[in-house]
CHARMM internal coordinates of N, CA and C (Angstrom, degrees):
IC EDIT
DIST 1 N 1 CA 1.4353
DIST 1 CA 1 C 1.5140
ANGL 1 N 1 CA 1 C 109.27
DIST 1 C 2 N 1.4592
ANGL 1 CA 1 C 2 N 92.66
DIHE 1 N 1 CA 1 C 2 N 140.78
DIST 2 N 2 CA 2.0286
ANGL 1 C 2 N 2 CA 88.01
DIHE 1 CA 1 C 2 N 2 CA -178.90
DIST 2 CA 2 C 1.2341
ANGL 2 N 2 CA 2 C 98.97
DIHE 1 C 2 N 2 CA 2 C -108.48
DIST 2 C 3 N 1.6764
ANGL 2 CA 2 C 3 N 129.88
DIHE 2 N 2 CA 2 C 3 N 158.22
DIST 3 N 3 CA 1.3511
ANGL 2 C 3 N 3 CA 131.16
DIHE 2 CA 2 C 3 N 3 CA -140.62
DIST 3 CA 3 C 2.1773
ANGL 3 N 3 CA 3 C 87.85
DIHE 2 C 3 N 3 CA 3 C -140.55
DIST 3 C 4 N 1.0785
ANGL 3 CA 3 C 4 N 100.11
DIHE 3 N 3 CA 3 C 4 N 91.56
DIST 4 N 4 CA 1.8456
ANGL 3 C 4 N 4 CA 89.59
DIHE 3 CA 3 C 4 N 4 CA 166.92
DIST 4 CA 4 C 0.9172
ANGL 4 N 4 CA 4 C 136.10
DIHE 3 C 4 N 4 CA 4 C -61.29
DIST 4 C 5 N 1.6046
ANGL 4 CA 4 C 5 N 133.87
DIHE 4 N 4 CA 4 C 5 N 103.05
DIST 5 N 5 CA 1.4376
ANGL 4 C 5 N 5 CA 120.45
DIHE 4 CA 4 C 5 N 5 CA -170.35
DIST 5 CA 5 C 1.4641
ANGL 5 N 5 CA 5 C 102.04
DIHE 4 C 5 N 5 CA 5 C -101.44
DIST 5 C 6 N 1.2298
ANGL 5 CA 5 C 6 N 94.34
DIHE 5 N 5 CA 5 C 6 N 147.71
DIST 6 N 6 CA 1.9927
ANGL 5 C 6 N 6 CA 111.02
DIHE 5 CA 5 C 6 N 6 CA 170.01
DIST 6 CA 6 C 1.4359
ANGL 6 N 6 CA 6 C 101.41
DIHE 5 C 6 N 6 CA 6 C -97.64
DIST 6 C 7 N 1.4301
ANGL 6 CA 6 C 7 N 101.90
DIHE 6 N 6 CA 6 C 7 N 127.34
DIST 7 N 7 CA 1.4871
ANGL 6 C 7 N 7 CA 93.02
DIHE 6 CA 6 C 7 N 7 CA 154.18
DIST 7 CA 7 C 1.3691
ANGL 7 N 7 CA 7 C 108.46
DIHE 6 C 7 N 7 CA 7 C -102.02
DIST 7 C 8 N 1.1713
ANGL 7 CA 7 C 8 N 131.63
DIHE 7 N 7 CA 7 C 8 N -169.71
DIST 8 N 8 CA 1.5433
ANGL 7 C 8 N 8 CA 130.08
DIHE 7 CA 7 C 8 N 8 CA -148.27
DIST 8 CA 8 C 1.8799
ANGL 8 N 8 CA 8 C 74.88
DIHE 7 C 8 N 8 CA 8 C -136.58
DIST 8 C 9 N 1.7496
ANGL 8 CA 8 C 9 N 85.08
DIHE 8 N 8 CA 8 C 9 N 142.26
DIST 9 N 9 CA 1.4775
ANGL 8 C 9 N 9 CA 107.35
DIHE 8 CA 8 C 9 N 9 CA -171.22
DIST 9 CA 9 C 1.4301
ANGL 9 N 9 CA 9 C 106.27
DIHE 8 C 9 N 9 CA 9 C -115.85
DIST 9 C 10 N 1.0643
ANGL 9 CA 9 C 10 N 114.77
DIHE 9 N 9 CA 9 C 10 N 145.65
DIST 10 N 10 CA 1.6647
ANGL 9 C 10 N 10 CA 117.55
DIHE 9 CA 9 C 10 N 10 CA 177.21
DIST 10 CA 10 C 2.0625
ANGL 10 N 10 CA 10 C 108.50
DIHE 9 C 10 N 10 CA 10 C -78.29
DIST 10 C 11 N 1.3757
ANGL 10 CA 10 C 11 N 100.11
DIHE 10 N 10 CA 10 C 11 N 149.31
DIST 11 N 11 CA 1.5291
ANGL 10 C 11 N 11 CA 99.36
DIHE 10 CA 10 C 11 N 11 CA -147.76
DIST 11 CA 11 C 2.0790
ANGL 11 N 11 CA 11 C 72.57
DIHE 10 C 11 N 11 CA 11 C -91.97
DIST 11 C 12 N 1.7966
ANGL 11 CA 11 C 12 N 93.88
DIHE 11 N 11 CA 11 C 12 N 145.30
DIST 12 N 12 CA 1.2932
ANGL 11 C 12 N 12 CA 92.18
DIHE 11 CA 11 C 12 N 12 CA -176.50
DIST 12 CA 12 C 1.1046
ANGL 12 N 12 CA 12 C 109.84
DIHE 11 C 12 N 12 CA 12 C -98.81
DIST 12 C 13 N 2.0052
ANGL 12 CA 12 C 13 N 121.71
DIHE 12 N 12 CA 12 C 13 N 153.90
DIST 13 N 13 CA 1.0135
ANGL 12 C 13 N 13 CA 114.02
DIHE 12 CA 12 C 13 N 13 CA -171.68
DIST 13 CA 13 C 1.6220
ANGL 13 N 13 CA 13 C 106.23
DIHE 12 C 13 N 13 CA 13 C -140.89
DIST 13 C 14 N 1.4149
ANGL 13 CA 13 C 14 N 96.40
DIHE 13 N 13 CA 13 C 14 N 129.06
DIST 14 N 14 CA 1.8894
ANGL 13 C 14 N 14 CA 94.78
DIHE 13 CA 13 C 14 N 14 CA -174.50
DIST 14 CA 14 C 1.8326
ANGL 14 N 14 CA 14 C 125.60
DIHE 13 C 14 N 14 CA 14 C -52.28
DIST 14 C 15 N 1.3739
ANGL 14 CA 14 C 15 N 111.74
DIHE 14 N 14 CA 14 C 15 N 150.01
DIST 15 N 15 CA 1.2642
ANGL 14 C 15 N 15 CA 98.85
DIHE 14 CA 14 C 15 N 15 CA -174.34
DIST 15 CA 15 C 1.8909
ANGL 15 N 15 CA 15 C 107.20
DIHE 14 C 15 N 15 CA 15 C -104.44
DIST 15 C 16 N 1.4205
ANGL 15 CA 15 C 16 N 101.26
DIHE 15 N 15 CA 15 C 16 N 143.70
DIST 16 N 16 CA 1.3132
ANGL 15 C 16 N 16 CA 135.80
DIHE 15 CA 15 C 16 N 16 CA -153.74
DIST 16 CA 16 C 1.8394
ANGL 16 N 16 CA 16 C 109.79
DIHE 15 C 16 N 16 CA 16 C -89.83
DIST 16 C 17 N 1.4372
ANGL 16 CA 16 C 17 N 122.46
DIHE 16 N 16 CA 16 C 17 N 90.78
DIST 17 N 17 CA 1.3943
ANGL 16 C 17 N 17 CA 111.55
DIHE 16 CA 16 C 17 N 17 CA -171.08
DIST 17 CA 17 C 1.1985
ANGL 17 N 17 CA 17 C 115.64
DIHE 16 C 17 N 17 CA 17 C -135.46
DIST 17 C 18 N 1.4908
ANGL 17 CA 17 C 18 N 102.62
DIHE 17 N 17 CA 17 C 18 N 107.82
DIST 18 N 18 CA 1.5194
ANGL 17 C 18 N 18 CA 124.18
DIHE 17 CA 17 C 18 N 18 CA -167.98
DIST 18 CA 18 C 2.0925
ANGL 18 N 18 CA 18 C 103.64
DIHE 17 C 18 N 18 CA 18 C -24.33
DIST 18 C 19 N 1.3947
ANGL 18 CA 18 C 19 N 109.70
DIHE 18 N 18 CA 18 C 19 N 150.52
DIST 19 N 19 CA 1.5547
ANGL 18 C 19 N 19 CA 113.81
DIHE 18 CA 18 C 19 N 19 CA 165.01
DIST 19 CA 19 C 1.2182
ANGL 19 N 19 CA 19 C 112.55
DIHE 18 C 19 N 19 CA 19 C -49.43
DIST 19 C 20 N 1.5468
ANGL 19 CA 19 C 20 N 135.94
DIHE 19 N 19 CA 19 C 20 N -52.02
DIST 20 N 20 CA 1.2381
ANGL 19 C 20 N 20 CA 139.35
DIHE 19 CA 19 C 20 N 20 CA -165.83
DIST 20 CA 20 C 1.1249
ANGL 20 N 20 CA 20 C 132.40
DIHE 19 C 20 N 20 CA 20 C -81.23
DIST 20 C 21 N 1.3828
ANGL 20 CA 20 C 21 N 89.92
DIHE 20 N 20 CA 20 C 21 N -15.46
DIST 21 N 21 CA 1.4887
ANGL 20 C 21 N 21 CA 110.24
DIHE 20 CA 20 C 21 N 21 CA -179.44
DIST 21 CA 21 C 2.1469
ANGL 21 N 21 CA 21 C 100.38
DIHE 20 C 21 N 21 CA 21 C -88.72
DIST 21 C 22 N 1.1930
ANGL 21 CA 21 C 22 N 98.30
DIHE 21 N 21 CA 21 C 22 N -67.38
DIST 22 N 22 CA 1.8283
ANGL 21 C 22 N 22 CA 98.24
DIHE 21 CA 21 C 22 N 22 CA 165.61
DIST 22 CA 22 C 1.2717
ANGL 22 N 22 CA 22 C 107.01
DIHE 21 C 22 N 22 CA 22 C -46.50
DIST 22 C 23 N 1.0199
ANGL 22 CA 22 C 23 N 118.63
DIHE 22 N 22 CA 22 C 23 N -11.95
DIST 23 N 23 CA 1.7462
ANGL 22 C 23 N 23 CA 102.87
DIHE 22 CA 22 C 23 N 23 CA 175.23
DIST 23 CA 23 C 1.4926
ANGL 23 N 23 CA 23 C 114.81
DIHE 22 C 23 N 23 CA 23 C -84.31
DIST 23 C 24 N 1.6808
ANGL 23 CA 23 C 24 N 107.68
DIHE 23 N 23 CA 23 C 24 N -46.37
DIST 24 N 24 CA 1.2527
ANGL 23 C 24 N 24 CA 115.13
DIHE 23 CA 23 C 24 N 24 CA -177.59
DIST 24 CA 24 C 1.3482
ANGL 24 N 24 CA 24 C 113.11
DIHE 23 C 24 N 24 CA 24 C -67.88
DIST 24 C 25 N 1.6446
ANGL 24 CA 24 C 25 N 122.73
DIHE 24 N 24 CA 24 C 25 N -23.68
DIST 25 N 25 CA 1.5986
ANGL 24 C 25 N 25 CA 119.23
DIHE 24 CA 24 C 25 N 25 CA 178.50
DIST 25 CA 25 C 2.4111
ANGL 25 N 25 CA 25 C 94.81
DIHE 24 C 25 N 25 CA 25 C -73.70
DIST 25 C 26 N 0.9542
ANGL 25 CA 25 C 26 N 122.45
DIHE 25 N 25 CA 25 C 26 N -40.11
DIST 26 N 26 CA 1.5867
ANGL 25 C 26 N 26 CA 125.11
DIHE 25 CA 25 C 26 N 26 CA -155.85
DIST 26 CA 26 C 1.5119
ANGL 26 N 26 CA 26 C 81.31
DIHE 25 C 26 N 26 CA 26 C -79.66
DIST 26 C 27 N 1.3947
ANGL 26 CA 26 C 27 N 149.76
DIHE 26 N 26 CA 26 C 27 N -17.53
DIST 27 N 27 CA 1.4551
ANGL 26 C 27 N 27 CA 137.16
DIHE 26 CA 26 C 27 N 27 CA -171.36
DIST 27 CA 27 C 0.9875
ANGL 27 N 27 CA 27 C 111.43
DIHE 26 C 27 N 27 CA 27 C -125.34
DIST 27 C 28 N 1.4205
ANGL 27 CA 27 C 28 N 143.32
DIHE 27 N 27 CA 27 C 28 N -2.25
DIST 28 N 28 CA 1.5232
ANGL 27 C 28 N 28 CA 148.80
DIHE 27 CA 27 C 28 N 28 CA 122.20
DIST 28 CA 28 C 1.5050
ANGL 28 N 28 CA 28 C 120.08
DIHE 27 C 28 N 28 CA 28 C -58.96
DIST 28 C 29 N 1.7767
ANGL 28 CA 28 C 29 N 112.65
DIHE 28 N 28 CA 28 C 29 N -34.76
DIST 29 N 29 CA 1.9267
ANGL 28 C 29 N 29 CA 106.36
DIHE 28 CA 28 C 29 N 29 CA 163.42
DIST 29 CA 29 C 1.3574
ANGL 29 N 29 CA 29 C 113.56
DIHE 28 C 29 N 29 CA 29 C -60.03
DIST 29 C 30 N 1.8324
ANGL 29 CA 29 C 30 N 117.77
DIHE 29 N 29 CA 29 C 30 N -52.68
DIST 30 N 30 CA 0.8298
ANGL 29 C 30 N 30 CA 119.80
DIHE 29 CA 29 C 30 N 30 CA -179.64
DIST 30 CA 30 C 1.8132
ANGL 30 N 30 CA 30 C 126.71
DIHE 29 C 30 N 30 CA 30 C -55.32
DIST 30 C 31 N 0.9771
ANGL 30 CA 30 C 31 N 124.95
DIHE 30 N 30 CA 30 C 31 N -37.82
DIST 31 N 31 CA 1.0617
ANGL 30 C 31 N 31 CA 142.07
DIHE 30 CA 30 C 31 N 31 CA 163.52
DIST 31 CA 31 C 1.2833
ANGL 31 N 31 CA 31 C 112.97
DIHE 30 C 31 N 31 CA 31 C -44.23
DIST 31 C 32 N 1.1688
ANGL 31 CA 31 C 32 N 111.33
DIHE 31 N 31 CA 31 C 32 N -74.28
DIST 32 N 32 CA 1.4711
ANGL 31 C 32 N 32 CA 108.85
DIHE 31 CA 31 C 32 N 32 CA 169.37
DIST 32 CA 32 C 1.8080
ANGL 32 N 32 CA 32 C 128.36
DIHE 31 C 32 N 32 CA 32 C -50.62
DIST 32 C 33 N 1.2312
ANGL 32 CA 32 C 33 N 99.29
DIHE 32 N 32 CA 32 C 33 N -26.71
DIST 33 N 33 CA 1.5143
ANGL 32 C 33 N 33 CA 109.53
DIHE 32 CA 32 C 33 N 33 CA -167.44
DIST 33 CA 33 C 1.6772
ANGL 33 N 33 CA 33 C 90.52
DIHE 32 C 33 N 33 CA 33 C -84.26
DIST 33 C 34 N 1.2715
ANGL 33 CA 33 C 34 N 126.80
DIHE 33 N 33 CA 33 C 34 N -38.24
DIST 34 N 34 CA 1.4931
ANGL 33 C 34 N 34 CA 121.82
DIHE 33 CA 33 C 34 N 34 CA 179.09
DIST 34 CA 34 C 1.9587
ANGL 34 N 34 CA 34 C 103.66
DIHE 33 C 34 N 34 CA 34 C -66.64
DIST 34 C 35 N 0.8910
ANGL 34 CA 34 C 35 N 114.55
DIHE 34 N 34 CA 34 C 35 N -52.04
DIST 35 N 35 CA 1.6716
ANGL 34 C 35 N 35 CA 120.05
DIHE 34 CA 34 C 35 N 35 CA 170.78
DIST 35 CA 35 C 1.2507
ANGL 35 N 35 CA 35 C 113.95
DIHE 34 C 35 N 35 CA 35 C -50.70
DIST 35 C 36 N 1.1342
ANGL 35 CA 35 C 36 N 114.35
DIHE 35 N 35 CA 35 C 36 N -33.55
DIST 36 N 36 CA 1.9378
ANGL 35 C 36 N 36 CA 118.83
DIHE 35 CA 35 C 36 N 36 CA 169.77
DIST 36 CA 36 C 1.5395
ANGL 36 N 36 CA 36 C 119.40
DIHE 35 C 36 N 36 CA 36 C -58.86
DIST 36 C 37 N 1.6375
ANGL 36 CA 36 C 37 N 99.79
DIHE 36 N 36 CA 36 C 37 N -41.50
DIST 37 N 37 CA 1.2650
ANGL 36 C 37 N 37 CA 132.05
DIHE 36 CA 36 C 37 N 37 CA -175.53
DIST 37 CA 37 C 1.2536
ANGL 37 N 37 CA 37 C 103.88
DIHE 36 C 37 N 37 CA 37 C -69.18
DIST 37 C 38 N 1.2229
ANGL 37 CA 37 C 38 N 122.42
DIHE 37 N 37 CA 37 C 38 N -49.83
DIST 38 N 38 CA 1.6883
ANGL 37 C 38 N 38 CA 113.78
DIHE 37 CA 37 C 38 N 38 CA -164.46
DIST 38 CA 38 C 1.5348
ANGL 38 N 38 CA 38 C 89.31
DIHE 37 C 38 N 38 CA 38 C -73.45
DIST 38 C 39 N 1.7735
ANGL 38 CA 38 C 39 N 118.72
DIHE 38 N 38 CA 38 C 39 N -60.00
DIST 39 N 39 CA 1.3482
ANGL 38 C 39 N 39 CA 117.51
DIHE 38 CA 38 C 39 N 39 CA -172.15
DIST 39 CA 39 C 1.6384
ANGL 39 N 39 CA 39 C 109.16
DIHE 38 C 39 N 39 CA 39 C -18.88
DIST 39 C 40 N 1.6140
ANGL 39 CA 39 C 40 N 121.22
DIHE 39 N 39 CA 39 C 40 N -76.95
DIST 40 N 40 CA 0.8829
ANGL 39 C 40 N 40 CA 116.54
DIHE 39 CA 39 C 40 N 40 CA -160.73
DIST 40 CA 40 C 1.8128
ANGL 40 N 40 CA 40 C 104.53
DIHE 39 C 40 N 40 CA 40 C -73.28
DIST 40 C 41 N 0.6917
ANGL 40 CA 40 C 41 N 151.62
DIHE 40 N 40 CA 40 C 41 N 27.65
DIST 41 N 41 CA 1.9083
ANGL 40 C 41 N 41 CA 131.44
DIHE 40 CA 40 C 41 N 41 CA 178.44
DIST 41 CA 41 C 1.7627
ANGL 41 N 41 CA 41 C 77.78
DIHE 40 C 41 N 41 CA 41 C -143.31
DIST 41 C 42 N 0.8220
ANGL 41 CA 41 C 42 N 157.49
DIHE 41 N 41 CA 41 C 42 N -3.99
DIST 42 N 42 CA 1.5208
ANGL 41 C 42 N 42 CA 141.66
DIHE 41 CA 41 C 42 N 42 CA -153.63
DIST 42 CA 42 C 1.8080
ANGL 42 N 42 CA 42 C 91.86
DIHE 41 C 42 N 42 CA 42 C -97.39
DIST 42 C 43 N 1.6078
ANGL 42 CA 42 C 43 N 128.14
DIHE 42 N 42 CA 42 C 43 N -24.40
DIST 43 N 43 CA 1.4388
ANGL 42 C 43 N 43 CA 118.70
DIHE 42 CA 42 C 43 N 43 CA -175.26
DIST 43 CA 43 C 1.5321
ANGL 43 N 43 CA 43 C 111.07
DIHE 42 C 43 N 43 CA 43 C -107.95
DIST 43 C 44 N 1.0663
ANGL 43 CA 43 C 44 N 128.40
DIHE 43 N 43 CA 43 C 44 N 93.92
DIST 44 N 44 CA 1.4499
ANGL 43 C 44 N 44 CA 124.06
DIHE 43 CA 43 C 44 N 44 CA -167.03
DIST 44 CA 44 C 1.7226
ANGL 44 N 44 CA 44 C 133.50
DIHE 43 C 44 N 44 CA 44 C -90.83
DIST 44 C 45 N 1.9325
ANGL 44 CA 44 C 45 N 83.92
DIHE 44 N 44 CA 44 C 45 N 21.69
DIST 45 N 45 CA 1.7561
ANGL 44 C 45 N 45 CA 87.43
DIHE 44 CA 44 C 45 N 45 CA 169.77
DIST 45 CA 45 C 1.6514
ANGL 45 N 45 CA 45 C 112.10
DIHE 44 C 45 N 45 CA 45 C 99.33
DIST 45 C 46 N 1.3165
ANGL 45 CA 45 C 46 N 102.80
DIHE 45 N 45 CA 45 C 46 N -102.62
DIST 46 N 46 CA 1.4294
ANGL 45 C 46 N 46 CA 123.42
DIHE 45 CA 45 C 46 N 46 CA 167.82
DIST 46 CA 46 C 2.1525
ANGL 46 N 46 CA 46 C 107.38
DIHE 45 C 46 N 46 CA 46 C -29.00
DIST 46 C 47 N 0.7986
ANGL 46 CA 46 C 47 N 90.92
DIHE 46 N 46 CA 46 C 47 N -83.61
DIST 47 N 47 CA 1.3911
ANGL 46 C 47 N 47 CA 115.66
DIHE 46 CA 46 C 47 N 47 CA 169.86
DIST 47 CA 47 C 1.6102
ANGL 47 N 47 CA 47 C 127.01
DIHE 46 C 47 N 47 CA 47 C -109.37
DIST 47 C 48 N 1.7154
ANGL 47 CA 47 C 48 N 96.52
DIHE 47 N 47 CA 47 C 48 N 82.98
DIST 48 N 48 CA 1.4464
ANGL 47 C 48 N 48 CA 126.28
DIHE 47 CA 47 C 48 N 48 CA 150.38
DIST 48 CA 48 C 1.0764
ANGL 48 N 48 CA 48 C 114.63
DIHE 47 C 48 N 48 CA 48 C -21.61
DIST 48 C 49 N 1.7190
ANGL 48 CA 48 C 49 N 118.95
DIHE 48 N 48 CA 48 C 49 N 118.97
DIST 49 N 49 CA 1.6170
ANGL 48 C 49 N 49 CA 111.92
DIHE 48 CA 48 C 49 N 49 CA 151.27
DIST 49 CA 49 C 1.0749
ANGL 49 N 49 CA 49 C 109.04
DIHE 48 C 49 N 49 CA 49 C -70.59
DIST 49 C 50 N 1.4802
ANGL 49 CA 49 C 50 N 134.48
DIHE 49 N 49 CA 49 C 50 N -50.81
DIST 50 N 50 CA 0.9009
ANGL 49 C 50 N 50 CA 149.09
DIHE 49 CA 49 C 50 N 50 CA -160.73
DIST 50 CA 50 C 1.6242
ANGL 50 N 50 CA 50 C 117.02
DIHE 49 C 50 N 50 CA 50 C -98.95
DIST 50 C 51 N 1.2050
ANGL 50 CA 50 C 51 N 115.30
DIHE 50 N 50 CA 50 C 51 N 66.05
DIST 51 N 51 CA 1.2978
ANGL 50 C 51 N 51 CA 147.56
DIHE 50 CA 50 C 51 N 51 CA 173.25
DIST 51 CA 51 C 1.5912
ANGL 51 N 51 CA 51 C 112.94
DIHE 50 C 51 N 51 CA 51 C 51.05
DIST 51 C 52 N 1.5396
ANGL 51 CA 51 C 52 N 133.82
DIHE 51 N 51 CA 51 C 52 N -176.14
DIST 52 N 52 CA 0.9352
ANGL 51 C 52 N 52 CA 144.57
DIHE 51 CA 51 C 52 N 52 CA -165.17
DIST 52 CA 52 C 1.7076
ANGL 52 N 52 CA 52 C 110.44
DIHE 51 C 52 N 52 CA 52 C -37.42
DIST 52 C 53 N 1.7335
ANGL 52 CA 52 C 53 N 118.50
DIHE 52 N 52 CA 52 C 53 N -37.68
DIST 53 N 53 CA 1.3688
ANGL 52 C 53 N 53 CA 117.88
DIHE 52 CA 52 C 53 N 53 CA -179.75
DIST 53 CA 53 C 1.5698
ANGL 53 N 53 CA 53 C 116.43
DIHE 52 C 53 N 53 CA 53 C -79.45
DIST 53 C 54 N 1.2513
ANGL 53 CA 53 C 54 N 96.39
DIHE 53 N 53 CA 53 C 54 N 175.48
DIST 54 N 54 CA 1.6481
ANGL 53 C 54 N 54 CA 108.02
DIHE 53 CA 53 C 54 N 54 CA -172.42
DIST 54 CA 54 C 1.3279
ANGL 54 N 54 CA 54 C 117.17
DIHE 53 C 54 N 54 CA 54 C -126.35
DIST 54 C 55 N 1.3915
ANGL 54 CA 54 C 55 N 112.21
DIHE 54 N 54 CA 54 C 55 N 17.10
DIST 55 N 55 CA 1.1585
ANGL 54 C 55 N 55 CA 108.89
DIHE 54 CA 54 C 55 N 55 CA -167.91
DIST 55 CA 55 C 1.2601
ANGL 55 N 55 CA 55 C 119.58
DIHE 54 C 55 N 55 CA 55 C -87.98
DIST 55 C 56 N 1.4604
ANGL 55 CA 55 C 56 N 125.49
DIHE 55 N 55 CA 55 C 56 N 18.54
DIST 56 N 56 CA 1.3364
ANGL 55 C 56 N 56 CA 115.77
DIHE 55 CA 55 C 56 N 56 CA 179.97
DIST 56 CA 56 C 1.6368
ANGL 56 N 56 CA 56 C 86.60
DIHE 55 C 56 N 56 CA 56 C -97.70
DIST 56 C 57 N 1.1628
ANGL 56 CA 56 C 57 N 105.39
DIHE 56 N 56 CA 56 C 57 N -52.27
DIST 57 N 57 CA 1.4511
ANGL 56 C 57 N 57 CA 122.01
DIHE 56 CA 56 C 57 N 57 CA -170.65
DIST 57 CA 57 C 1.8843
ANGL 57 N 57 CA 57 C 109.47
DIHE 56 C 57 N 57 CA 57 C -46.91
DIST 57 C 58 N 1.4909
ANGL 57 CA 57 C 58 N 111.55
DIHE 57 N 57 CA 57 C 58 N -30.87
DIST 58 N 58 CA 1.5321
ANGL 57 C 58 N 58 CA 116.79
DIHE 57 CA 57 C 58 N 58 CA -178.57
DIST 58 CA 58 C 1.8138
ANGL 58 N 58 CA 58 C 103.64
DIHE 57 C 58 N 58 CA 58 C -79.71
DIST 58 C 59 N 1.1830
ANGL 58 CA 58 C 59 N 110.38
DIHE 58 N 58 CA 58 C 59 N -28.26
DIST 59 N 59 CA 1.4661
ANGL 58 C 59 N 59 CA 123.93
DIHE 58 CA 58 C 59 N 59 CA -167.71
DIST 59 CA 59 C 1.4998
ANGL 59 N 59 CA 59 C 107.09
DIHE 58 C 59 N 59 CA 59 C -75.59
DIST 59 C 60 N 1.4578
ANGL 59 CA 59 C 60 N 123.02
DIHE 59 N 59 CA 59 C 60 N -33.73
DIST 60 N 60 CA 1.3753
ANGL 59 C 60 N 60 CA 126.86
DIHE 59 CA 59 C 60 N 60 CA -158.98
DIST 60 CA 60 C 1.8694
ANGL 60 N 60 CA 60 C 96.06
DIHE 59 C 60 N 60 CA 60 C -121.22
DIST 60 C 61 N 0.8869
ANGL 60 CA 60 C 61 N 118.35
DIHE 60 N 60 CA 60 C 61 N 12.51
DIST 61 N 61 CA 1.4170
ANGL 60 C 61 N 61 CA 143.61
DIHE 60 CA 60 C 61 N 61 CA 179.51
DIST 61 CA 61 C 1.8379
ANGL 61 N 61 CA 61 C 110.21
DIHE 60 C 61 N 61 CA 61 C -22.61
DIST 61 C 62 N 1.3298
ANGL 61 CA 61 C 62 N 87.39
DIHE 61 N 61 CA 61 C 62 N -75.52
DIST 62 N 62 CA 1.4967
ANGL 61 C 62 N 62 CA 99.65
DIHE 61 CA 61 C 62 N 62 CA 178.30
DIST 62 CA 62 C 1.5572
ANGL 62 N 62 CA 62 C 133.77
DIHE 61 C 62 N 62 CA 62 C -85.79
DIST 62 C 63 N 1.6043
ANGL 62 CA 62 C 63 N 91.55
DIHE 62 N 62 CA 62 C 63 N -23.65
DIST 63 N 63 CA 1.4072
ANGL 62 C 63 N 63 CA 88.92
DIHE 62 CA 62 C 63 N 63 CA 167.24
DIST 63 CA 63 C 1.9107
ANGL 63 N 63 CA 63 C 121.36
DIHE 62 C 63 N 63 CA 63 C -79.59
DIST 63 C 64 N 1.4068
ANGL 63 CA 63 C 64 N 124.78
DIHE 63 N 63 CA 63 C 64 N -11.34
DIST 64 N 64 CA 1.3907
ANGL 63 C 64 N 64 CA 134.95
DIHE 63 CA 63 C 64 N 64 CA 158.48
DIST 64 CA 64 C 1.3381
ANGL 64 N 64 CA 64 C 91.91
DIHE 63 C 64 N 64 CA 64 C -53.22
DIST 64 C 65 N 1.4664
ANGL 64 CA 64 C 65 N 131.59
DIHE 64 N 64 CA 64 C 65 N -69.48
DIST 65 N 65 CA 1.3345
ANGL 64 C 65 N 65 CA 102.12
DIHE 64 CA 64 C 65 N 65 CA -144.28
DIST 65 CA 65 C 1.8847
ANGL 65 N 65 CA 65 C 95.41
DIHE 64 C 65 N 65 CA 65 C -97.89
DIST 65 C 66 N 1.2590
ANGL 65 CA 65 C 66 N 121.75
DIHE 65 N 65 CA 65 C 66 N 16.76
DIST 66 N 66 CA 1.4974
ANGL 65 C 66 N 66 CA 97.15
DIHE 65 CA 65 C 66 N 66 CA 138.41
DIST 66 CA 66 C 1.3264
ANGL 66 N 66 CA 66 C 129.95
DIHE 65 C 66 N 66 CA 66 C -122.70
DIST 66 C 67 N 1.4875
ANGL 66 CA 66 C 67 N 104.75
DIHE 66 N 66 CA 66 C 67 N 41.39
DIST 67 N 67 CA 1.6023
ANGL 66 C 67 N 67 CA 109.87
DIHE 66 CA 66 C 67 N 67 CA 166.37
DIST 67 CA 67 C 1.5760
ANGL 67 N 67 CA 67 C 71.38
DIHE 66 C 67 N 67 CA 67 C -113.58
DIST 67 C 68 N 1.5111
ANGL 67 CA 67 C 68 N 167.47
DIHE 67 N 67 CA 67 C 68 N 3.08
DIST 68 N 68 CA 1.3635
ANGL 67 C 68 N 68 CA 153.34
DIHE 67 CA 67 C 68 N 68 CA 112.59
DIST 68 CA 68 C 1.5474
ANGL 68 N 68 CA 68 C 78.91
DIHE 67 C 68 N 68 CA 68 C 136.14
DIST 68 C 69 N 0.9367
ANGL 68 CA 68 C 69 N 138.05
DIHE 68 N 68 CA 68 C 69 N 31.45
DIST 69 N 69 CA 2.2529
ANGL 68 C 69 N 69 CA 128.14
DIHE 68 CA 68 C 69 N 69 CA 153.45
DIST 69 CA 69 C 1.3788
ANGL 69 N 69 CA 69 C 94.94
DIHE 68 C 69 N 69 CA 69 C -55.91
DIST 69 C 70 N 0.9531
ANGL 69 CA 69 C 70 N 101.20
DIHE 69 N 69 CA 69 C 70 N 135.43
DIST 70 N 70 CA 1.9970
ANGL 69 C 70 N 70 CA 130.24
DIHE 69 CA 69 C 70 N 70 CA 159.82
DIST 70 CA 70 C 1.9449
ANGL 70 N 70 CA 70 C 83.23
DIHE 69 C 70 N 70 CA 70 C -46.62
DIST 70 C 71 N 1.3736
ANGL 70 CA 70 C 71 N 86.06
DIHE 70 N 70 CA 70 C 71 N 152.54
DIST 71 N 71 CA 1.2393
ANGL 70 C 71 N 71 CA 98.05
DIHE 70 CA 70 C 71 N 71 CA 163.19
DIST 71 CA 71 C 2.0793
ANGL 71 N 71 CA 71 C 114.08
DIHE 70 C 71 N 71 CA 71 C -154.96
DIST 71 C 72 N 1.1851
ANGL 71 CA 71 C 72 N 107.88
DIHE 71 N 71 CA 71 C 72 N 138.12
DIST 72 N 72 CA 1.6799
ANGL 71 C 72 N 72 CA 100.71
DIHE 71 CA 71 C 72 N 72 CA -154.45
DIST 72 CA 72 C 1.1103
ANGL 72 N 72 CA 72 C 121.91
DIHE 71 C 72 N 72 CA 72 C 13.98
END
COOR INIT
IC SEED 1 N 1 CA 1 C
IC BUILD
């Protein structure tokens, strides 16, 4: 005979995060997520911001053209 044991579970309880505080995490993501944004579309290949190389522009390659940046 097989015998089922329960173990006893801790009762779950949601976590509690002040307004100001969720505000400051959604406007520091955002922030960052707009800075990500420029990073990648701000080097457009042809004409380097960042001088004669392309390597930012070879590195971030595919994700420009599916956030849809022109690309050469």
């Amino acid at each position: 005979m097989s015998s089922m044991s329960s173990t006893p579970t801790a009762a779950r309880t949601p976590v509690v995060v002040s307004l100001p505080s969720a505000a400051m995490w959604l406007v520091g993501t955002a922030v960052l997520a707009v800075l990500a944004y420029y990073f990648i579309g701000v080097d457009q290949g042809m004409t380097s911001v960042f001088g004669n190389n392309t390597v930012i522009h070879e590195f971030v390659h595919d994700a420009r053209h599916f956030l849809g940046f022109p690309c050469h």
